[in-house]
N, C-alpha and C positions, 0 to 999 in steps of 0.2 A: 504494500500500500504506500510505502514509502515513496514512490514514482510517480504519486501521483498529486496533483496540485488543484488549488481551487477547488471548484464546483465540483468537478472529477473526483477529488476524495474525500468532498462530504456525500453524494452519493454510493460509496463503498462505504463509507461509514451508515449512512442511514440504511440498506441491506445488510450488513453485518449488524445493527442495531432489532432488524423485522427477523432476522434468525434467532433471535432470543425470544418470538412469541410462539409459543404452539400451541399445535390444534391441543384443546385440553381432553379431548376424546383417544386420541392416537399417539399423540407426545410426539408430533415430527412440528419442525418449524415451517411457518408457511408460506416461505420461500421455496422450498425444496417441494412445496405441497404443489407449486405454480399457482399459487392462490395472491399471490404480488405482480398483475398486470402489468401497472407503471409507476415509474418515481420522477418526478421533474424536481430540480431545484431551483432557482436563484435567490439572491439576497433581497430582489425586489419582494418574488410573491412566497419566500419562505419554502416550503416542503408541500408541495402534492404528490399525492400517492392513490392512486386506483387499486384495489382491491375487490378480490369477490370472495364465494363459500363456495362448497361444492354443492348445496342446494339453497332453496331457498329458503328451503321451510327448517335450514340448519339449527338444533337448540341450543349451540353454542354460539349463534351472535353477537349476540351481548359481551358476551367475554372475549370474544377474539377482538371482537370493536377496540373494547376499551382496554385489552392489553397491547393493541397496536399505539393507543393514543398514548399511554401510561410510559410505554418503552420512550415513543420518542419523545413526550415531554421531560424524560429525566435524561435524556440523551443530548437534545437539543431545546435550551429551557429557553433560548432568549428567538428560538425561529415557530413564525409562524408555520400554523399544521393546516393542510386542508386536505383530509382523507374520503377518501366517494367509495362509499360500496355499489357496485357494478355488475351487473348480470349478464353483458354481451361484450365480449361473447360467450357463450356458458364453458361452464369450467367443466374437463373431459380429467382422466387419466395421462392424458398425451401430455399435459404442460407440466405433470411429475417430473422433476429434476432425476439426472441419474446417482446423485444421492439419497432423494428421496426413495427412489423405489428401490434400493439397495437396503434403506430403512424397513420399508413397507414388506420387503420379500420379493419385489416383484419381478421379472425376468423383462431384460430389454436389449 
């Protein structure tokens, strides 16, 4: 991480920051889940981040919301947060990291 500058390494920061949330069902982070669509940064508009679940009718939204929000406000205390839960395009298997399904058991 050290190569990298600016904008460029607080976005590896704030992904190495969403790997400390997990699904509280499965215990894998949800990055590796592919459940982290997008991250934009700048100084102007702070942190957005698009996110989804793997359903809708997930009973763990709540808790991934506000451990997503919780991580980066203790992460990044003085940038604004603007986090969108997102539903398209719907979340498959396929955006499993090959960590994650190494997690999961999964063969790929």
């Amino acid at each position: 991480m050290e190569n990298y500058i600016g904008e460029d390494k607080i976005t590896i920061q704030i992904y190495d920051t969403l790997k400390t949330v997990l699904d509280p069902e499965i215990g894998i982070n949800i990055v590796d889940l592919g459940l982290v669509y997008k991250i934009d940064y700048s100084e102007d508009k702070g942190i957005q981040i698009d996110v989804t679940l793997s359903t809708k009718g997930c009973p763990m939204a709540d808790i991934i919301m506000n451990d997503i929000q919780a991580a980066l406000q203790e992460k990044f205390p003085d940038k604004k947060l603007d986090i969108q839960l997102v539903w398209e395009p719907a979340w498959s298997s396929d955006l499993v990291t090959p960590a994650g399904k190494i997690a999961l058991g999964m063969t790929y």
